[in-house]
VEXTORRO-873120 format. One record per residue: x, y, z of N, C-alpha, C in turn. Coordinates in steps of 0.001 Angstrom, whole numbers, plus 500000, padded with zeros to 6 digits. Layout:
REM VEXTORRO-873120
(rec (X, Y, Z), (X, Y, Z), (X, Y, Z))
...
END
This chain:
REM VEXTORRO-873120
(rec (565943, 530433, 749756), (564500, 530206, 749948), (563850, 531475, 750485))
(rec (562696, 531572, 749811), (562448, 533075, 750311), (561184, 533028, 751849))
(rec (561224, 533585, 752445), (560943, 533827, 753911), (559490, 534039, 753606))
(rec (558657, 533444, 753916), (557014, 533277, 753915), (556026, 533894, 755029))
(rec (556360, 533793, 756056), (556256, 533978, 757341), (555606, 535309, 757476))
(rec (553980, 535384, 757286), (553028, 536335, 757743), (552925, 536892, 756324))
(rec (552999, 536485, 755300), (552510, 536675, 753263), (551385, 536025, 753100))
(rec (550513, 536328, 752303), (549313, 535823, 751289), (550208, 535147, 750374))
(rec (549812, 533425, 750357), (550888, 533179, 749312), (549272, 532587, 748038))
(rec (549949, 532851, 747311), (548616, 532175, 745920), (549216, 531538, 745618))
(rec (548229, 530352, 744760), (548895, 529301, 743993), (548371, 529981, 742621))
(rec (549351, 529851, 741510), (549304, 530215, 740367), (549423, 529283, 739297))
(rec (548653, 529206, 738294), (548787, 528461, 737117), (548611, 528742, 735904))
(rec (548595, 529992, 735468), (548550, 530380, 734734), (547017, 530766, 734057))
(rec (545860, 530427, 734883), (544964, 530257, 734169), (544270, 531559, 734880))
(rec (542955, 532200, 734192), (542260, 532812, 734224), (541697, 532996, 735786))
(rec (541392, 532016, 736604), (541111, 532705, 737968), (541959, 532387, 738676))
(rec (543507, 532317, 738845), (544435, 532239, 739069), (545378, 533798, 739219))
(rec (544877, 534481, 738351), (545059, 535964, 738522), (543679, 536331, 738917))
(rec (542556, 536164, 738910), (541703, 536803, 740128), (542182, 536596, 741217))
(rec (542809, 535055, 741616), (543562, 534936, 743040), (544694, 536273, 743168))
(rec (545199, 536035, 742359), (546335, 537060, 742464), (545734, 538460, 742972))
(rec (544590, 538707, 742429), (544434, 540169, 742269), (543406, 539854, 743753))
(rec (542896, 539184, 744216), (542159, 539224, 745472), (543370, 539422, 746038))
(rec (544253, 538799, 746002), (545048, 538886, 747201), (545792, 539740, 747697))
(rec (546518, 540691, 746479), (547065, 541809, 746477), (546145, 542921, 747199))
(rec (544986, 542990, 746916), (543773, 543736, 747755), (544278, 543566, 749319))
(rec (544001, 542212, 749366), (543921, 542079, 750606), (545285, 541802, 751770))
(rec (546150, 541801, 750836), (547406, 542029, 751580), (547592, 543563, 751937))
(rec (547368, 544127, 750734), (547682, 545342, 751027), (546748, 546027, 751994))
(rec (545718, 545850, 752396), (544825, 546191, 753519), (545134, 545691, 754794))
(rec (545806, 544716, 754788), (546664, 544130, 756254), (547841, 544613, 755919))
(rec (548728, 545498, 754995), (550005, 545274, 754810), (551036, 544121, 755298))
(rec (550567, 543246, 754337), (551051, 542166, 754172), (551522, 541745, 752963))
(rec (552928, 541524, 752924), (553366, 540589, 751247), (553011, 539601, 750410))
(rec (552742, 539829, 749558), (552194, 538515, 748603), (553274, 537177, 747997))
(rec (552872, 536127, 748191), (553975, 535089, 747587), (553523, 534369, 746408))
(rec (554027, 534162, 745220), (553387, 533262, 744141), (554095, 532507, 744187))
(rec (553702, 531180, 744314), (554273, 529623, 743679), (553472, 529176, 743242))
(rec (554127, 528461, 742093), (553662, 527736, 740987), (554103, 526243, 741442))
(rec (553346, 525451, 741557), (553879, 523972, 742030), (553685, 522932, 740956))
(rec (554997, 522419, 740066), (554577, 521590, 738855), (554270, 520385, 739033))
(rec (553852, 519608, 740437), (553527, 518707, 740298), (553910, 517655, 740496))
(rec (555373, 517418, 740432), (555862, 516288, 740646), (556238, 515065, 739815))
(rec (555566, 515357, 738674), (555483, 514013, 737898), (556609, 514121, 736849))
(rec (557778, 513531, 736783), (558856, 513403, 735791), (558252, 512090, 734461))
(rec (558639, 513058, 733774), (558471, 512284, 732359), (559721, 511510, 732172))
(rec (559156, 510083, 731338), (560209, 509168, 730851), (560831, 510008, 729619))
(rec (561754, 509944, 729494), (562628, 510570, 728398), (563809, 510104, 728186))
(rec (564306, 509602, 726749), (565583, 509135, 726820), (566754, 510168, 727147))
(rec (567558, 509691, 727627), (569338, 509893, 727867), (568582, 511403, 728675))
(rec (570234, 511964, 728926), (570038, 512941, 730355), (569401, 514593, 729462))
(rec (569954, 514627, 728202), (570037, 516399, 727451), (568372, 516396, 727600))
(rec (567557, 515804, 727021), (566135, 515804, 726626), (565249, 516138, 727790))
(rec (566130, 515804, 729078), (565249, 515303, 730508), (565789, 516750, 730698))
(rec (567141, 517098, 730353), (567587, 518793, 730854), (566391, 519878, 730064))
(rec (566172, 519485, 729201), (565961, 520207, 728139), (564271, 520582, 729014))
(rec (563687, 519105, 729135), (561997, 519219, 729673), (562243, 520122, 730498))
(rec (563385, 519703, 731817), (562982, 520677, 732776), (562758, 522275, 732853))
(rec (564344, 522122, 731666), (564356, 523699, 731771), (563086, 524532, 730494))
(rec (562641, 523566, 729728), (561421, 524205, 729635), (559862, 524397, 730719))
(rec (560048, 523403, 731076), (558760, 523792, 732233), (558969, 524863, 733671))
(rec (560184, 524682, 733825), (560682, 525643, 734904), (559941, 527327, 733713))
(rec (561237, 527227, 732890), (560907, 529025, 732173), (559601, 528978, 731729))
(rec (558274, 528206, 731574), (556978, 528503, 731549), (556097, 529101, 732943))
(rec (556575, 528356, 733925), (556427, 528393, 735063), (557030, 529929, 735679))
(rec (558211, 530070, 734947), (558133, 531610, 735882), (557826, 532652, 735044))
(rec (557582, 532181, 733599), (556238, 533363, 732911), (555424, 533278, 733667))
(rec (554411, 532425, 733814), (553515, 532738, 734539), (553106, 533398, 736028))
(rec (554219, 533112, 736418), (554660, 533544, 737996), (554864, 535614, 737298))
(rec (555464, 535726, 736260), (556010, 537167, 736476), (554470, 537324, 735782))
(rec (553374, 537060, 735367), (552336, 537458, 734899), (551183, 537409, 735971))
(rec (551532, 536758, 736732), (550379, 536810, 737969), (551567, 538269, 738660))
(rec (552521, 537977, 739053), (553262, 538950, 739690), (552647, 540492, 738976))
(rec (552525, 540768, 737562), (552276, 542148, 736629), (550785, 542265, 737810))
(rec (549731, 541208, 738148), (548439, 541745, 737913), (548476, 542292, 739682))
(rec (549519, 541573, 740525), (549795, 541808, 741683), (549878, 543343, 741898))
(rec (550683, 544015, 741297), (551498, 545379, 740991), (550725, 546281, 740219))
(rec (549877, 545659, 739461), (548195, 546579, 739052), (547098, 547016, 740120))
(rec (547300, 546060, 740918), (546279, 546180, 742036), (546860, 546586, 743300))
(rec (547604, 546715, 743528), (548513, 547108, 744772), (549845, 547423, 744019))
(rec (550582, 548709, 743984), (551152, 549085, 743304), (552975, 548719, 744047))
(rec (552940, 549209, 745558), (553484, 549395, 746632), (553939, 547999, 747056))
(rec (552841, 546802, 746663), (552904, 545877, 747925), (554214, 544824, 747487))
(rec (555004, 544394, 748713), (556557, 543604, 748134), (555792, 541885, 747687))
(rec (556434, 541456, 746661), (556092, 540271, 746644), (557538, 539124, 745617))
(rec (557459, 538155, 746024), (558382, 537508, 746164), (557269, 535990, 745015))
(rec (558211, 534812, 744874), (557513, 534129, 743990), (558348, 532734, 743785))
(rec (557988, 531749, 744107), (558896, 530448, 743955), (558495, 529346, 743086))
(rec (559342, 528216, 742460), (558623, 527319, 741101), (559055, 525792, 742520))
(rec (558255, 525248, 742637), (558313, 523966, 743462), (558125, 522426, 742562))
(rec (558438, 521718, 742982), (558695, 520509, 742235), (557648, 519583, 742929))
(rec (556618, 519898, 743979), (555732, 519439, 744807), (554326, 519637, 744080))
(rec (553324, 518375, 744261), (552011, 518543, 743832), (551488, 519821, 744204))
(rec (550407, 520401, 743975), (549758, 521912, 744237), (549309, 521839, 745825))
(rec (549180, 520709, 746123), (548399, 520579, 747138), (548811, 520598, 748443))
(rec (549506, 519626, 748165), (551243, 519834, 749134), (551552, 520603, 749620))
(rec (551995, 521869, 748424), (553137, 522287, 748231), (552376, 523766, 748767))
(rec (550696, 523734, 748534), (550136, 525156, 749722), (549658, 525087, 751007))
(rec (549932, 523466, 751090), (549671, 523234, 753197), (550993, 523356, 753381))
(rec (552105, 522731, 752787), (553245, 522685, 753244), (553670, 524678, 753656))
(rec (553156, 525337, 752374), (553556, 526897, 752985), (552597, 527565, 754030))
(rec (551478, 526766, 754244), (550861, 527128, 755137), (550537, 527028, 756671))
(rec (551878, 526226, 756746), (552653, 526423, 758276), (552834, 527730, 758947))
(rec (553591, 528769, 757310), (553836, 529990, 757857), (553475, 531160, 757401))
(rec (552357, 530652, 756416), (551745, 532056, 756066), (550212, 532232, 757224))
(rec (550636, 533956, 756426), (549183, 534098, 757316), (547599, 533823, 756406))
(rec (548107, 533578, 755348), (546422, 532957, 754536), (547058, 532320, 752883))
(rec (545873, 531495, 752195), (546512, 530757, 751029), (545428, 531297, 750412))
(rec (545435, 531682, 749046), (544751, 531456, 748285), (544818, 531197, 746883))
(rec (543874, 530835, 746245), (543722, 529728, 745250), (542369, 530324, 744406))
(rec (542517, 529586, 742904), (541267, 530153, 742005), (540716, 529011, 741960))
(rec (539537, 529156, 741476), (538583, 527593, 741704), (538978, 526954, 740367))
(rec (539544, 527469, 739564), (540920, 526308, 738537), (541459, 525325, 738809))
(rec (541915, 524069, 737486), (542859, 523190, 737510), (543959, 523333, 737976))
(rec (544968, 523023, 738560), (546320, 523403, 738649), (547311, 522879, 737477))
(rec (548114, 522996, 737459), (549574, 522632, 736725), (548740, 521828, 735868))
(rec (547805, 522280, 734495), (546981, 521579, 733675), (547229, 519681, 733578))
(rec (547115, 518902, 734831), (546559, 517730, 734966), (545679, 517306, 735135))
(rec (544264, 516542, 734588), (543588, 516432, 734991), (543003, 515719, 736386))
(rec (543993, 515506, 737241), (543852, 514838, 738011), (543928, 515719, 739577))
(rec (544311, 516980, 738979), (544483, 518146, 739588), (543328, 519423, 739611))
(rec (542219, 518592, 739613), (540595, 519668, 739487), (540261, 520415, 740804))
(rec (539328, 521335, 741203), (539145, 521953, 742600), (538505, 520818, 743457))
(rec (538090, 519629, 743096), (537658, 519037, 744392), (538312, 518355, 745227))
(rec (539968, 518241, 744477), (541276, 517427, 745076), (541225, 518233, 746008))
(rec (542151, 520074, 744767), (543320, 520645, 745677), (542648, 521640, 746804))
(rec (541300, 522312, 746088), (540610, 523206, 746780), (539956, 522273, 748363))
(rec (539854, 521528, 748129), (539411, 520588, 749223), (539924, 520247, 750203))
(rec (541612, 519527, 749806), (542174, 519270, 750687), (543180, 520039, 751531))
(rec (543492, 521549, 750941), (544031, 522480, 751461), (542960, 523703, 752305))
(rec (542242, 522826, 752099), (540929, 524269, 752726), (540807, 522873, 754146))
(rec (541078, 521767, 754171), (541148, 520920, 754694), (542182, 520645, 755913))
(rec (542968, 520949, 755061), (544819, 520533, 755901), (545107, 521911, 756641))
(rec (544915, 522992, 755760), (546048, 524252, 755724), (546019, 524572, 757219))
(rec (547296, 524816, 757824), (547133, 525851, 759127), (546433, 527090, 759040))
(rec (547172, 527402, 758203), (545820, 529193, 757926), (545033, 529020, 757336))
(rec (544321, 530239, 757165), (543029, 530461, 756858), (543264, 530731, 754870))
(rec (542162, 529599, 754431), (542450, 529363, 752780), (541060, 529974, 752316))
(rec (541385, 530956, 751328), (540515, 531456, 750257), (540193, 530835, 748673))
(rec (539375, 530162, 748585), (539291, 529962, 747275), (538238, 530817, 746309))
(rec (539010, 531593, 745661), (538596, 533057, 744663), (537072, 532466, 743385))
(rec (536410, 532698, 744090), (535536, 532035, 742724), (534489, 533264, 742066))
(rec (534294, 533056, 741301), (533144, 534354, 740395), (534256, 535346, 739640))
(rec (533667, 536470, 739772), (534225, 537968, 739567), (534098, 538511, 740944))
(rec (535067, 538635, 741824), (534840, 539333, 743123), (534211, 540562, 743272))
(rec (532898, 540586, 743927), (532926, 542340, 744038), (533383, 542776, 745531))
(rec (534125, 543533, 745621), (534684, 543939, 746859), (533696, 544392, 747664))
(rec (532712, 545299, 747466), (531400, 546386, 747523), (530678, 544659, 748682))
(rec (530352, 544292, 748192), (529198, 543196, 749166), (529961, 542918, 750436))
(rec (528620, 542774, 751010), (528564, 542512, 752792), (529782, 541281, 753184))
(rec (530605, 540970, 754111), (531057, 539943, 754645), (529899, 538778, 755215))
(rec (529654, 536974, 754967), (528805, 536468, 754978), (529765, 535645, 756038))
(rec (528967, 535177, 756931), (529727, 533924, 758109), (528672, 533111, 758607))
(rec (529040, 531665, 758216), (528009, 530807, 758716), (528368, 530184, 759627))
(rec (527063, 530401, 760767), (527536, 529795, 762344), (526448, 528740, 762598))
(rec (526687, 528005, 763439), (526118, 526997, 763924), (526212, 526626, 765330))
(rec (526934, 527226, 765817), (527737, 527403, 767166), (528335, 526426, 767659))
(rec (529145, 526160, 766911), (530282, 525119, 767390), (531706, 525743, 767169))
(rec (532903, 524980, 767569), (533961, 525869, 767756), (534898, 526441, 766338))
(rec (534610, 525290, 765358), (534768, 526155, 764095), (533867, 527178, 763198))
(rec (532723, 527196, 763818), (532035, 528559, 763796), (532407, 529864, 764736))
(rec (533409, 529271, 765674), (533579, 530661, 766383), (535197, 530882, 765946))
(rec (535829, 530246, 765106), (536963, 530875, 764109), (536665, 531585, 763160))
(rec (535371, 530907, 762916), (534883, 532069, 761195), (534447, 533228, 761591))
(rec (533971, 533407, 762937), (533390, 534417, 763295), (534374, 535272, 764114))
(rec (535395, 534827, 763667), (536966, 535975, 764397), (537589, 536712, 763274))
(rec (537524, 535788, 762440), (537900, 535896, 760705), (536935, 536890, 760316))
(rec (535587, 536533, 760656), (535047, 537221, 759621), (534765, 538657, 760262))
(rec (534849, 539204, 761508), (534650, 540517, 762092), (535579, 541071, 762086))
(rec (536939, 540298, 762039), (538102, 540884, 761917), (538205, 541988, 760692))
(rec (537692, 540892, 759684), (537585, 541522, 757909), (536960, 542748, 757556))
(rec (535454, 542276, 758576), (534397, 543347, 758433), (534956, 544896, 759145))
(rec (535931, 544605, 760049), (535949, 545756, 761097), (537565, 546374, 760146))
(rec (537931, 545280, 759444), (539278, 545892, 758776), (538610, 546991, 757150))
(rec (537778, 546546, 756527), (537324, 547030, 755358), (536298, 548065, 755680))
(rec (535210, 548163, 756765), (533994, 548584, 756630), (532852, 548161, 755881))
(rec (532992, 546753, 756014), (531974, 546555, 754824), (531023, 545717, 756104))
(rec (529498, 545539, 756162), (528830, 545157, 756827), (529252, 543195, 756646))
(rec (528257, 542807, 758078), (528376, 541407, 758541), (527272, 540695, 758442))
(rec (527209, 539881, 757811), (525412, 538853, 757841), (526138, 537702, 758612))
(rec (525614, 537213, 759623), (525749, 536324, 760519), (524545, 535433, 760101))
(rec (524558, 534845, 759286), (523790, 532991, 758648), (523693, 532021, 759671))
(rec (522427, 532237, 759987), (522338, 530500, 760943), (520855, 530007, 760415))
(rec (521460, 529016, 759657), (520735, 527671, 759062), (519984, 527352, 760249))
(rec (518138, 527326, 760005), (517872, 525916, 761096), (517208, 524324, 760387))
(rec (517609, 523868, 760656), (517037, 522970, 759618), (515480, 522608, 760582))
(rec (514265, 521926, 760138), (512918, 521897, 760483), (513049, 520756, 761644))
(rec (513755, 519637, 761421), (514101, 518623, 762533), (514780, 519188, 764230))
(rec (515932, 520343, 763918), (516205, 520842, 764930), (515800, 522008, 765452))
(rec (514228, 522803, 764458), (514141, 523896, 765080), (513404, 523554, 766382))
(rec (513589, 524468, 767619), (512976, 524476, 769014), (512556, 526117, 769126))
(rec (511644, 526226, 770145), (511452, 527425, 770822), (512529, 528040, 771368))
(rec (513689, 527513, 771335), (514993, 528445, 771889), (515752, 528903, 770758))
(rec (515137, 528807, 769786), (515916, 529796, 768855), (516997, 529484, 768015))
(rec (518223, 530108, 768200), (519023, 530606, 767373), (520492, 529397, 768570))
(rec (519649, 529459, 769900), (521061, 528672, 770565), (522061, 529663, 771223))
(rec (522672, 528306, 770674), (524603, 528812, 771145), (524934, 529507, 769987))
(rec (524133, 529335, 768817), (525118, 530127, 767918), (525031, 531696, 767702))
(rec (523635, 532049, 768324), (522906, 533387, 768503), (524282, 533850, 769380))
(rec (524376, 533045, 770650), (524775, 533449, 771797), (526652, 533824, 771213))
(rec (527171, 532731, 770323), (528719, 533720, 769956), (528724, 534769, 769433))
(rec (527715, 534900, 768435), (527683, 536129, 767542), (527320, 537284, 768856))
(rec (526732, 537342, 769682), (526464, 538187, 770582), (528231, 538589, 771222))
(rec (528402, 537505, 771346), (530022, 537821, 771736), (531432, 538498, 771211))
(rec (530887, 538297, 770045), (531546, 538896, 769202), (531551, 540141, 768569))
(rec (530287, 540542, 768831), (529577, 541475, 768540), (529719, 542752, 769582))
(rec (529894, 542198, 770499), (530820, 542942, 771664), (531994, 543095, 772025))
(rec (532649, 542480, 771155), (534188, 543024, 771018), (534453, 543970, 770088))
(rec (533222, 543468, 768799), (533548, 544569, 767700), (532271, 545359, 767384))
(rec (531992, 546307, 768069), (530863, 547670, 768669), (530288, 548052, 767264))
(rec (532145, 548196, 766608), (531717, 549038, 765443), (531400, 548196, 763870))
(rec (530986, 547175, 764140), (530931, 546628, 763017), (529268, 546388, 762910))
(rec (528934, 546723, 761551), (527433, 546812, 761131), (526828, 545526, 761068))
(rec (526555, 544799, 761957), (525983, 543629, 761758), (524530, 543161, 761665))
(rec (524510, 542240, 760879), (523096, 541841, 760750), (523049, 540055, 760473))
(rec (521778, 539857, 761555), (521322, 538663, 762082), (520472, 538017, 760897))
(rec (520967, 537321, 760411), (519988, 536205, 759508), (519900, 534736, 760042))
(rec (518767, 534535, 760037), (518134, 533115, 760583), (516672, 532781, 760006))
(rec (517139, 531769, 759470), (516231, 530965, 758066), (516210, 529432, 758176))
(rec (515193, 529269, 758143), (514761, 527228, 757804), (515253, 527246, 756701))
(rec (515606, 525695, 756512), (516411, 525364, 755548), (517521, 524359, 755695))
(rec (518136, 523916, 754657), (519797, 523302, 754916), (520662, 524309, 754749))
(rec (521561, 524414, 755317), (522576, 525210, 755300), (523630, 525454, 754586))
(rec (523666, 524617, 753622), (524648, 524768, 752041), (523238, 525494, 751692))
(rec (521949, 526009, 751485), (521207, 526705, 750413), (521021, 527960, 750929))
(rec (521363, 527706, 752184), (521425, 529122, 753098), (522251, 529990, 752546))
(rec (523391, 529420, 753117), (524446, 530175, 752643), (524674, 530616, 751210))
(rec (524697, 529540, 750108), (524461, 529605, 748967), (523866, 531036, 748020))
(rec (522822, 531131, 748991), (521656, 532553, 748249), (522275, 533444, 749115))
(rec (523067, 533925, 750310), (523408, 534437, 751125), (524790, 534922, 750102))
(rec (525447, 534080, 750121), (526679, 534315, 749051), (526367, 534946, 747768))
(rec (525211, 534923, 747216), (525032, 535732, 745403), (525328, 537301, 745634))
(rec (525708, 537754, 746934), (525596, 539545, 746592), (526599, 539908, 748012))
(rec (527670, 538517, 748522), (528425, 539047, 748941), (529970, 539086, 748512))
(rec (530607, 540043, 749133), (532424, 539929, 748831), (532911, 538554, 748968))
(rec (532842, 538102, 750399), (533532, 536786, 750660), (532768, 535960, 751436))
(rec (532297, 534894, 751866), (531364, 534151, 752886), (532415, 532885, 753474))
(rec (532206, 533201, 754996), (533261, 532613, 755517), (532723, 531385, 756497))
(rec (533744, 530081, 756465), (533080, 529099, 757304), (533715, 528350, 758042))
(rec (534105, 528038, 759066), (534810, 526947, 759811), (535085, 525595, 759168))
(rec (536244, 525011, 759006), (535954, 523755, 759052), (536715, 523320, 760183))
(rec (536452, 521717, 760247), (536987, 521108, 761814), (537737, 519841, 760984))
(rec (538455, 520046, 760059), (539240, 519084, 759234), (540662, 519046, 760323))
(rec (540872, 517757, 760536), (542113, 517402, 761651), (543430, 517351, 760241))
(rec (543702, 517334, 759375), (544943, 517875, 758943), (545776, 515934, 758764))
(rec (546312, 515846, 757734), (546647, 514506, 757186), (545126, 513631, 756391))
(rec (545538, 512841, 756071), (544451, 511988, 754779), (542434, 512412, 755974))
(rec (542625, 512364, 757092), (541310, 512538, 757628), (540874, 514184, 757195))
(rec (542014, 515105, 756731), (541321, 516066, 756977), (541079, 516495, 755811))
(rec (540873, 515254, 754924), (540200, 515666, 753506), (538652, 515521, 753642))
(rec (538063, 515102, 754810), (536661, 515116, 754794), (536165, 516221, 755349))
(rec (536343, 517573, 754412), (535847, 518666, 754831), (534080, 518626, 754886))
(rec (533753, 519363, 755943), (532028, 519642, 755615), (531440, 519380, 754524))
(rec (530271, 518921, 754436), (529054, 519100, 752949), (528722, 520766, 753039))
(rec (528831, 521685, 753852), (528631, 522756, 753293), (529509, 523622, 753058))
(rec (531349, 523153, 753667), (532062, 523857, 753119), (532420, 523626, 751302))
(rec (532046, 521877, 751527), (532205, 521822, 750098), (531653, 522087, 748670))
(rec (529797, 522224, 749166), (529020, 523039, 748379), (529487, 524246, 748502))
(rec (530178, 525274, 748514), (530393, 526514, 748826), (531795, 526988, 747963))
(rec (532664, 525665, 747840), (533875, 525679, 747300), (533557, 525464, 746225))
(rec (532258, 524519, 745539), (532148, 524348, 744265), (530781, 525159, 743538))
(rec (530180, 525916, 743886), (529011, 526413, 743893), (529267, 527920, 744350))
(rec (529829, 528611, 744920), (529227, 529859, 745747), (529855, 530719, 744540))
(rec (528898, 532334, 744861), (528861, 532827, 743946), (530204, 534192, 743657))
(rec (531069, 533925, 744953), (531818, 535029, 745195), (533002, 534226, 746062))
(rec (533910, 534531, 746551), (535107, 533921, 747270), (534899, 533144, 748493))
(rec (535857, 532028, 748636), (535261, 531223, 750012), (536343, 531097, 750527))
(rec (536112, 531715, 752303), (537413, 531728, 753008), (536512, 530331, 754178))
(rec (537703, 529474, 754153), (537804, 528896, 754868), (538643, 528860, 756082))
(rec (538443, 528544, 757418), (539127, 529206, 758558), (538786, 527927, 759354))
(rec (540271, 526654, 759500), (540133, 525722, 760293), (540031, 525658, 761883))
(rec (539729, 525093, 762512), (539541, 525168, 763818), (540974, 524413, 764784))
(rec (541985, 524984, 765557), (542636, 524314, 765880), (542452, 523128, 766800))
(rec (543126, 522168, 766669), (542972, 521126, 767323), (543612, 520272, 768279))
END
C-alpha cells in the first residue's frame, strides 16, 4: 500500500477535467513540494456474471482500464511538474469513500467537477459534495480552465470556518504571490452601522501575521453565493469554510459552498472546520 501521508491525492476518471485535476495539482504540489497520488476508485458494484472465468475476465478488464487511465493522468502530472514523485492506486471503493477515506492522511484532495467511474449515479452533487463535506483536509474541486495568474478569493463571514479559509487562503496567497480579495457578503436584513463585524475583525488578524500579502477588502450587499460567484469569474481559486461534522450529517454542506461547487467559474477549495 503506498504511503499517502502529506500527498495531493486526485481522484481520476479518465475524463477531461480529471486531468485538469491532475494538472492543478501537480502545480500545486510542486509549490509545497509535495507528492501527488492518483486513485481511481471503481466503485464497488460487481456485476452478475456466470461461472468464475467471465467474473476473472470483467475484473481484469476494468482493473487494466483503470490503470490506463491512472498512467494518463500520471503523463499530464510529469508535463506539469516534471521532478514531482507520484505514486497511484486502483480501489474497489465508491469515489466518495474511497477520497475521505485517503483523506485522513493527505494533506489536500482534489477532484474535477466530472462524473466518476462513468455511473450515473456518481454526478458532482453526490461525490463533490460529500467529500468537500466529510474530508479531513482541505478538498479542491478543479472547475473551468484554471488560470493560475488571478487573485486568491476567500469568503468570510466571521465564523470559525471562515477563519480556516482564511489560513488556507493567506497561506496560498503568501506561498504563490498572487494577491487576496477578502469577500464579505452583507445581506440588507443584517446590514448595521457596525460594518463588516467580526469578520472585518479576522481578516485584520490575519492580515497581521501575513504583512506581506497584497490584500484587498471587498464588502458588498447582496447574498453571498452571488458575491462570491462574480468574485470567482477572474480568480485562480476562491476559498470557503465549511462546518460539515463528517458521517451522513456532513453531507449538508452550505448553500454557498454548494453554489460554488456547481457554478463557480475557476477552482473551489474547500477547507472544513475542525470539530
Amino acid at each position: 500500500m503506498n504511503d499517502i501521508r502529506r500527498s495531493v491525492v486526485v481522484g481520476i476518471d479518465g475524463s477531461r477535467s480529471a486531468e485538469l485535476a491532475a494538472g492543478w495539482a501537480a502545480v500545486d504540489g510542486r509549490g509545497r513540494n509535495l507528492p501527488v497520488h492518483l486513485v481511481f476508485a471503481l466503485g464497488g458494484v460487481a456485476p452478475v456474471l456466470p461461472g468464475a472465468y467471465p467474473m476473472q475476465c470483467y475484473y481484469e478488464g476494468i482493473d487494466s482500464n483503470a490503470r490506463e487511465r491512472l498512467d494518463a493522468a500520471a503523463d499530464v502530472v510529469r508535463a506539469a511538474a516534471p521532478d514531482i514523485p507520484i505514486t497511484t492506486a486502483v480501489t474497489n471503493q465508491p469515489p466518495a469513500l474511497a477520497l475521505v477515506d485517503l483523506s485522513e492522511q493527505a494533506d489536500e484532495v482534489v477532484l474535477g467537477q466530472g462524473d466518476f467511474s462513468g455511473f450515473p449515479e456518481m454526478l458532482l452533487g453526490s461525490v463533490a459534495t460529500s467529500v468537500s463535506a466529510r474530508a479531513r483536509s482541505p478538498v479542491v474541486v478543479v472547475r473551468g480552465d484554471p488560470d493560475a495568474t488571478g487573485p486568491v478569493v476567500v469568503g468570510v463571514d466571521g465564523g470559525a470556518a471562515a477563519d480556516v479559509a482564511l489560513a488556507a487562503a493567506f497561506e496560498r496567497a503568501s506561498r504563490t504571490g498572487l494577491p487576496l480579495v477578502a469577500a464579505h457578503a452583507v445581506e440588507e436584513r443584517h446590514r448595521t452601522s457596525g460594518g463588516a463585524g467580526g469578520a472585518g475583525e479576522h481578516v485584520a488578524e490575519w492580515r497581521r501575521r501575513h504583512p506581506e500579502v497584497d490584500l484587498h477588502w471587498v464588502e458588498e450587499r447582496g447574498d453571498p453565493r452571488e458575491v462570491l460567484l462574480a468574485q470567482a469569474r477572474r480568480a485562480s481559486v476562491v476559498v470557503v469554510g465549511s462546518r460539515g461534522r463528517g458521517g451522513f450529517r456532513g453531507l449538508l454542506l452550505g448553500s454557498t459552498s454548494q453554489a460554488l461547487l456547481h457554478h463557480a467559474a475557476c477552482p473551489v477549495m474547500v477547507v472544513r472546520a475542525r470539530t
